[in-house]
C-alpha positions as a Markdown table, in Angstrom:
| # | Residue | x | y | z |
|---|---|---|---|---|
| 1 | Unk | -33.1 | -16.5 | -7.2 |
| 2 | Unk | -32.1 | -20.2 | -6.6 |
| 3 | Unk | -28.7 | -21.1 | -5.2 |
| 4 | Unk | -27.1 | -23.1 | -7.9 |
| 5 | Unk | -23.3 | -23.9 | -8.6 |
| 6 | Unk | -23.1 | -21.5 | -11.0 |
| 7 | Unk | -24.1 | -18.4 | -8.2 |
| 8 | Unk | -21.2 | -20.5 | -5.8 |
| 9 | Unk | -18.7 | -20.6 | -8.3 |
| 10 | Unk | -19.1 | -16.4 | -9.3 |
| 11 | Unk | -19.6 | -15.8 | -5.9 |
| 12 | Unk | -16.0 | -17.3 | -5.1 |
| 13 | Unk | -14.7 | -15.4 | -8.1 |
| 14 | Unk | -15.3 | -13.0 | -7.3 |
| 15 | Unk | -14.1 | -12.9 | -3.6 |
| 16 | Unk | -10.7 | -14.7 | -4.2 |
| 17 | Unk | -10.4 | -11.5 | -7.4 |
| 18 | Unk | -11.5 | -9.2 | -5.0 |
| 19 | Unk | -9.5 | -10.3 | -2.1 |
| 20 | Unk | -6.4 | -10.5 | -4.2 |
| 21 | Unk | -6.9 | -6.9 | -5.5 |
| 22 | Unk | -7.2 | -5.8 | -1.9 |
| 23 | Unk | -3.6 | -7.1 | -1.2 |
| 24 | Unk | -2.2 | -5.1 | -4.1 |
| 25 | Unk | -4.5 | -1.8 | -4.2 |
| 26 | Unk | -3.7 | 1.2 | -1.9 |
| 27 | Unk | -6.2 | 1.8 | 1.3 |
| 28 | Unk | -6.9 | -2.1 | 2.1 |
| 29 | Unk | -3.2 | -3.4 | 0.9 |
| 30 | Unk | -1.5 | -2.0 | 4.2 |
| 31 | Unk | -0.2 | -3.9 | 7.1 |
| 32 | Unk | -2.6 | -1.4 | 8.9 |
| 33 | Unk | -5.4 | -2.7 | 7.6 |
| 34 | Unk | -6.4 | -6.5 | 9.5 |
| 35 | Unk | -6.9 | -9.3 | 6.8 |
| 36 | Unk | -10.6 | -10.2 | 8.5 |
| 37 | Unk | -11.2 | -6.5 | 7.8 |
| 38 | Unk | -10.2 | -7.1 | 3.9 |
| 39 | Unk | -11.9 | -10.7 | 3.6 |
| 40 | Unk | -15.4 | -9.4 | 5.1 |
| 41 | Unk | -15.0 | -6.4 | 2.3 |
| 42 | Unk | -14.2 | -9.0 | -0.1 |
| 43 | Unk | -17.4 | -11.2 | 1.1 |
| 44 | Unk | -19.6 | -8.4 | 1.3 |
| 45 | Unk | -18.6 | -6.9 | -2.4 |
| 46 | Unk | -18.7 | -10.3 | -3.8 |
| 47 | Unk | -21.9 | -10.7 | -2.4 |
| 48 | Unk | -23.7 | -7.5 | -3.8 |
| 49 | Unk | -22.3 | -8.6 | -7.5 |
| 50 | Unk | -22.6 | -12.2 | -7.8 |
| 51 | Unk | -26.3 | -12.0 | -9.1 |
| 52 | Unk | -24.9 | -10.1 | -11.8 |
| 53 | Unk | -22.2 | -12.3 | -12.9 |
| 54 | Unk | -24.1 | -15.8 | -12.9 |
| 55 | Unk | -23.5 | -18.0 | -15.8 |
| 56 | Unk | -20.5 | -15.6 | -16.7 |
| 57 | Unk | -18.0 | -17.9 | -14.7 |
| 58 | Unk | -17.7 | -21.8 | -15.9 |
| 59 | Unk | -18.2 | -24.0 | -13.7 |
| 60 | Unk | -15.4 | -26.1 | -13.0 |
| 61 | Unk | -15.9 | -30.1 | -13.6 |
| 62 | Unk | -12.6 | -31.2 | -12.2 |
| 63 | Unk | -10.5 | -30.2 | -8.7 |
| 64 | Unk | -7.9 | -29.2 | -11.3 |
| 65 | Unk | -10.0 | -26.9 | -13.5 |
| 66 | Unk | -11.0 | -25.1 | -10.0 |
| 67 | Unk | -7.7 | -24.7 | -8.7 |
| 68 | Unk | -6.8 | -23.2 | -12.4 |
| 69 | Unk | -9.9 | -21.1 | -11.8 |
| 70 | Unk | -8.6 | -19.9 | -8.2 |
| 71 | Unk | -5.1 | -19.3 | -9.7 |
| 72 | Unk | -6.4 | -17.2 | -12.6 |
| 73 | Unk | -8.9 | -15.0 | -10.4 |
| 74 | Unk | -5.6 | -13.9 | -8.1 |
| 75 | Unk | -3.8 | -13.2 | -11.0 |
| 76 | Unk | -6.3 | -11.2 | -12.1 |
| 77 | Unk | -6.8 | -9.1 | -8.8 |
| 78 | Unk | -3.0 | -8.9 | -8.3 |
| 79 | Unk | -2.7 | -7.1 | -11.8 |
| 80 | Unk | -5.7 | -4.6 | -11.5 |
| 81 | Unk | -4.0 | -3.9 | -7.7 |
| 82 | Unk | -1.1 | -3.2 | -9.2 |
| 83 | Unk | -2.3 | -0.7 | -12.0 |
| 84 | Unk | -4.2 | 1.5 | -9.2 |
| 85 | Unk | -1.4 | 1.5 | -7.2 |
| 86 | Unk | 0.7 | 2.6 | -9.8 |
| 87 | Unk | -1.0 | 5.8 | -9.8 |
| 88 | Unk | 0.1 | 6.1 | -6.1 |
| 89 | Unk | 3.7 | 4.9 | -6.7 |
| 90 | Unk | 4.3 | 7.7 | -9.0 |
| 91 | Unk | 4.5 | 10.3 | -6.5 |
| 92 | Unk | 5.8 | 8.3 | -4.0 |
| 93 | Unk | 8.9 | 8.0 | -5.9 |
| 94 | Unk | 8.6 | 11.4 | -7.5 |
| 95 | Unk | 8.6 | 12.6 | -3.7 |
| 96 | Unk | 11.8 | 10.0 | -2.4 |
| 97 | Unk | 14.1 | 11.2 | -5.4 |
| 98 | Unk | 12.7 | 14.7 | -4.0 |
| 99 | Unk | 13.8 | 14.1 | -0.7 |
| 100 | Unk | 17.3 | 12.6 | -1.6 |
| 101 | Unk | 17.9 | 16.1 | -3.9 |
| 102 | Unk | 16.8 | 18.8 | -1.2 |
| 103 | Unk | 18.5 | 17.1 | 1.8 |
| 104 | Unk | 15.9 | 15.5 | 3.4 |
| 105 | Unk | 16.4 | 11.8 | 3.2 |
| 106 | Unk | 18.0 | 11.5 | 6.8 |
| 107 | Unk | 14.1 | 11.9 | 7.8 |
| 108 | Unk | 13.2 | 8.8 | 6.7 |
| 109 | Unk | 10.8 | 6.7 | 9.2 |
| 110 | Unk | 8.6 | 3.4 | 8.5 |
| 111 | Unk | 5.7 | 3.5 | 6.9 |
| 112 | Unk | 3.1 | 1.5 | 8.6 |
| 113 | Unk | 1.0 | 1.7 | 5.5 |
| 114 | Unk | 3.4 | -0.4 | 3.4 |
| 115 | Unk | 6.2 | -2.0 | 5.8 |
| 116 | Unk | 8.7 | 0.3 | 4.6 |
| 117 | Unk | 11.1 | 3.2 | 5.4 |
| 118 | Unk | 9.3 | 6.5 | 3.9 |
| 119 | Unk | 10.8 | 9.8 | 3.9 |
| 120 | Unk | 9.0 | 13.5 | 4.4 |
| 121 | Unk | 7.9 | 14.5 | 0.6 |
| 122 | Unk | 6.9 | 10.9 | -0.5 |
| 123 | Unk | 4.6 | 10.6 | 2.2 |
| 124 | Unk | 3.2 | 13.8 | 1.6 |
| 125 | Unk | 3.4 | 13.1 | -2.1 |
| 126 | Unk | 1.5 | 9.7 | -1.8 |
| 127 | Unk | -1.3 | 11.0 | 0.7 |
| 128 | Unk | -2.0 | 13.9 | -1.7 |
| 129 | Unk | -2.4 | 11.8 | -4.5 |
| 130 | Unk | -4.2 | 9.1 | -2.4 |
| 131 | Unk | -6.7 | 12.6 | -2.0 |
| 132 | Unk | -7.0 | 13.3 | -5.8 |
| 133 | Unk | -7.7 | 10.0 | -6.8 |
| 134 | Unk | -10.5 | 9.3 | -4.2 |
| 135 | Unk | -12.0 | 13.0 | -5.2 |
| 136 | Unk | -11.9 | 12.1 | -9.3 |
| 137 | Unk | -13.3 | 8.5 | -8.2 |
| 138 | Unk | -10.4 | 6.5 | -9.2 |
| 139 | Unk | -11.5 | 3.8 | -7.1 |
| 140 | Unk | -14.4 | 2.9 | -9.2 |
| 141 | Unk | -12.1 | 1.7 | -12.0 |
| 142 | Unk | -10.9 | -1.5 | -10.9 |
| 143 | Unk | -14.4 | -2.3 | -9.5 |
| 144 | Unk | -16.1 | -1.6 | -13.1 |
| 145 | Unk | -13.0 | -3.8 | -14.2 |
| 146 | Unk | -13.8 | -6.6 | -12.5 |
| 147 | Unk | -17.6 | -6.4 | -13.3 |
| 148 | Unk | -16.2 | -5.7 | -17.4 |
| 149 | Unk | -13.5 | -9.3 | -17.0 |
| 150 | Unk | -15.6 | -11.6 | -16.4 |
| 151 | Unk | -18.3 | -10.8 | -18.9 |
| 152 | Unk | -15.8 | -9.7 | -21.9 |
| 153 | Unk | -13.1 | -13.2 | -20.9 |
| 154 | Unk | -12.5 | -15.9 | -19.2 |
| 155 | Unk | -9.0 | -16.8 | -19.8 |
| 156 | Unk | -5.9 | -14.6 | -18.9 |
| 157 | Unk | -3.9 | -13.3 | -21.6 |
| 158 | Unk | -0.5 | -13.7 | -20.5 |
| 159 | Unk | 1.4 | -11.4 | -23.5 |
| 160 | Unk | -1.2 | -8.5 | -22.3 |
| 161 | Unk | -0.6 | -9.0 | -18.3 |
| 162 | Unk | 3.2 | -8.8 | -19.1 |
| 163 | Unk | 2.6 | -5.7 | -21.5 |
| 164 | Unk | 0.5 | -4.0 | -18.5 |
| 165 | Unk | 3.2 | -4.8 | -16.2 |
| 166 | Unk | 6.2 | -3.6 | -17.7 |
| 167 | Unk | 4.6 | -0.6 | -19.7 |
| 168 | Unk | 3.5 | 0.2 | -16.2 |
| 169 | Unk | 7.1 | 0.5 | -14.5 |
| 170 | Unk | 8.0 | 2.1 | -17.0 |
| 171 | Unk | 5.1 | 5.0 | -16.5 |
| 172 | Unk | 5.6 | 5.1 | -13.4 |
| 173 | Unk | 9.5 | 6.1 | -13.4 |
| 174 | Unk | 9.2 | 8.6 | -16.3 |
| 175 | Unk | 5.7 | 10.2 | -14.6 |
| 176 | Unk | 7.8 | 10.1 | -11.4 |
| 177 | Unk | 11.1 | 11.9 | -13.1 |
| 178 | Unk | 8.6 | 14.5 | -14.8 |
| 179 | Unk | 7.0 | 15.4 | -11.5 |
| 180 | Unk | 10.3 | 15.9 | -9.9 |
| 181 | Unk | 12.2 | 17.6 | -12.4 |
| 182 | Unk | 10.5 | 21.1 | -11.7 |
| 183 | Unk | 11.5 | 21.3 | -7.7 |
| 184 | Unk | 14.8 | 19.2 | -8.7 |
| 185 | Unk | 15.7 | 22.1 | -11.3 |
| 186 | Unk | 16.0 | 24.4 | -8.3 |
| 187 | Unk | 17.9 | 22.1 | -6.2 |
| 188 | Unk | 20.5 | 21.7 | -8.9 |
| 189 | Unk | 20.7 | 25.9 | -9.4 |
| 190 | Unk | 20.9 | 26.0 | -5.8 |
| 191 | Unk | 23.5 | 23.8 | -5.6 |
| 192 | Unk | 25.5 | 25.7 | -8.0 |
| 193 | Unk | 24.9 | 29.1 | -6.5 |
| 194 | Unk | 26.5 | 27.6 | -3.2 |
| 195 | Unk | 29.6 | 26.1 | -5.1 |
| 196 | Unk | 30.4 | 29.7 | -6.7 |
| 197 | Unk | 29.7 | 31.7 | -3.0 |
| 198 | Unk | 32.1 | 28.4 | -2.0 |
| 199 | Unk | 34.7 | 29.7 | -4.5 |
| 200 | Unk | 34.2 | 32.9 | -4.1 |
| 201 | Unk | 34.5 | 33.1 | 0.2 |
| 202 | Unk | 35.8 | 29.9 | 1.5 |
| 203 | Unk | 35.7 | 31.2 | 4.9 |
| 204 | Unk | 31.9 | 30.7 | 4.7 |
| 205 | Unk | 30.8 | 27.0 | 6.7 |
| 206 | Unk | 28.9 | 26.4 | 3.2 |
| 207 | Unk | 27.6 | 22.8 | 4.1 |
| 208 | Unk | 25.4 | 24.0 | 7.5 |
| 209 | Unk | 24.6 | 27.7 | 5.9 |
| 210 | Unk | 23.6 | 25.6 | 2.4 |
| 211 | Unk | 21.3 | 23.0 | 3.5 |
| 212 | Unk | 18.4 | 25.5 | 5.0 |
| 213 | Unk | 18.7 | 27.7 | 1.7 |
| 214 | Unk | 18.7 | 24.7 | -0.1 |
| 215 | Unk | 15.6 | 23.1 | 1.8 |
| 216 | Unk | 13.7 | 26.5 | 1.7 |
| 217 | Unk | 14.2 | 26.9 | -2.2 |
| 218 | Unk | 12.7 | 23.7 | -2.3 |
| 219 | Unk | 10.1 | 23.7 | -0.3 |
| 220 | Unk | 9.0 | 27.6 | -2.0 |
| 221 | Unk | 9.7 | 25.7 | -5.6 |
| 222 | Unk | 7.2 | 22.3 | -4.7 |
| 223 | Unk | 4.5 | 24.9 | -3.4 |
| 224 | Unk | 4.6 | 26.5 | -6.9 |
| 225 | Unk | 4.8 | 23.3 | -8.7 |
| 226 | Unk | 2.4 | 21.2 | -6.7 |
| 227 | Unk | -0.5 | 21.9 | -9.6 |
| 228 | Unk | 2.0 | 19.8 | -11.9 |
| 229 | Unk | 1.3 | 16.8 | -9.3 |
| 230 | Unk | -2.2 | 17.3 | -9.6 |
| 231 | Unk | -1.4 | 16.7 | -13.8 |
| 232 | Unk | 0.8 | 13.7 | -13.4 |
| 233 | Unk | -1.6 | 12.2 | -10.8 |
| 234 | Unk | -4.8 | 12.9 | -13.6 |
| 235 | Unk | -2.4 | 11.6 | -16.0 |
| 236 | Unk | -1.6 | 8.6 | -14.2 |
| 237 | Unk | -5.4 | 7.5 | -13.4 |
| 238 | Unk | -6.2 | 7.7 | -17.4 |
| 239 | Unk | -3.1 | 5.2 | -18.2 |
| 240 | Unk | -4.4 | 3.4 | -14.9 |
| 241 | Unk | -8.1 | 3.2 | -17.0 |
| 242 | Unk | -6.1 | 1.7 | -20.3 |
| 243 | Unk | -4.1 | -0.5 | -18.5 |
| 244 | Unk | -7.0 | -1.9 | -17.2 |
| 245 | Unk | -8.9 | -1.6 | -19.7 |
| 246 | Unk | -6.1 | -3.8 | -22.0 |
| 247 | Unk | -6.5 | -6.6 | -18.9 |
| 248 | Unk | -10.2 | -7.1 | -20.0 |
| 249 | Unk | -9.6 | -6.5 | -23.5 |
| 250 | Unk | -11.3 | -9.5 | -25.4 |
């Protein structure tokens, strides 16, 4: 194997792709995670698959076409972060709207993963489904991706990468709603149930007595319905593998 431009030019490809999916994807995207540790990943990866991608990448005759090339190859690694992390976003929000129902949002702490406030059930929620989609090997999706985009296309369809986007947020609040409405059904009967015994014996403190019946309902009702997290999550990864799969789409 000779080093030639075209080997340099897939080789930074493929790190700047790679590099940019690292800010966007779960487990490297973090503020926990040191950017030296995500570049040597990025070098390393881009490394191992740049022998296969040779002659796949143009090489770029002008200063402009390789800053179009650098600007395309983020894009690119932004958008296929963003569809895994979807997957992770739906039961993160599925968990918050949880935690806002049963009582439990004054709990709230930062998340060092992501930068941001993060409350009891959507941390649980997110680190469970951070689990399943390591055990199904949902993490070799967006590296077949990138392997599959550069061979299939070279150019970024725009009409697609806003399709993926918006057809994504939209997935993810309907998954998250369907995930939730199970434990959020018995919140809302609990919730009734305290306004009649309100009605009924108004001597009763119904606010202090109401939030542990309401919290242990919930938590007995998630325990049951935990399997359907398991079914949104597996649903989730499988419109994470179209969405992708629409990115690389010829």
């Amino acid at each position: 194997m000779t080093l030639d431009s075209s080997l340099l030019i897939a080789f930074l490809a493929l790190v700047v792709r790679i590099g940019a999916m690292f800010v966007a994807a779960p487990l490297f995207g973090g503020a926990n995670t040191p950017p030296s540790v995500r570049a040597l990943l990025s070098i390393a990866i881009g490394m191992a698959l740049c022998p296969l991608l040779a002659g796949h990448v143009a090489v770029p005759s002008t200063l402009y076409d390789l800053g179009t090339l650098v600007f395309r190859e983020v894009a690119y690694g932004l958008l296929i972060g963003f569809c895994v992390q979807s997957v992770l976003l739906v039961a993160e929000i599925a968990g918050s709207f949880l935690d806002f129902h049963l009582g439990l949002g004054l709990s709230a702490a930062l998340n060092p993963i992501e930068g941001i406030p993060s409350s009891t059930l959507s941390k649980f929620k997110y680190t469970l489904a951070l689990v399943l989609l390591l055990a199904v090997n949902g993490h070799h999706i967006p590296i077949r991706a990138l392997l599959y985009s550069f061979e299939v296309s070279s150019q970024l369809n725009l009409a697609s990468s806003f399709n993926v986007v918006m057809n994504g947020l939209a997935h993810i609040g309907v998954a998250a709603i369907q995930i939730a409405l199970p434990v959020a059904a018995v919140g809302f009967v609990v919730d009734v149930a305290l306004a009649v015994v309100n009605r009924a014996v108004p001597q009763i403190n119904i606010l202090m007595s109401g939030i542990s019946a309401k919290i242990l309902a919930g938590m007995i009702a998630l325990s049951v319905a935990l399997p359907g997290l398991a079914h949104g999550i597996d649903a989730s990864i499988e419109y994470m593998a179209r969405s992708v799969q629409q990115l690389t789409h010829k």
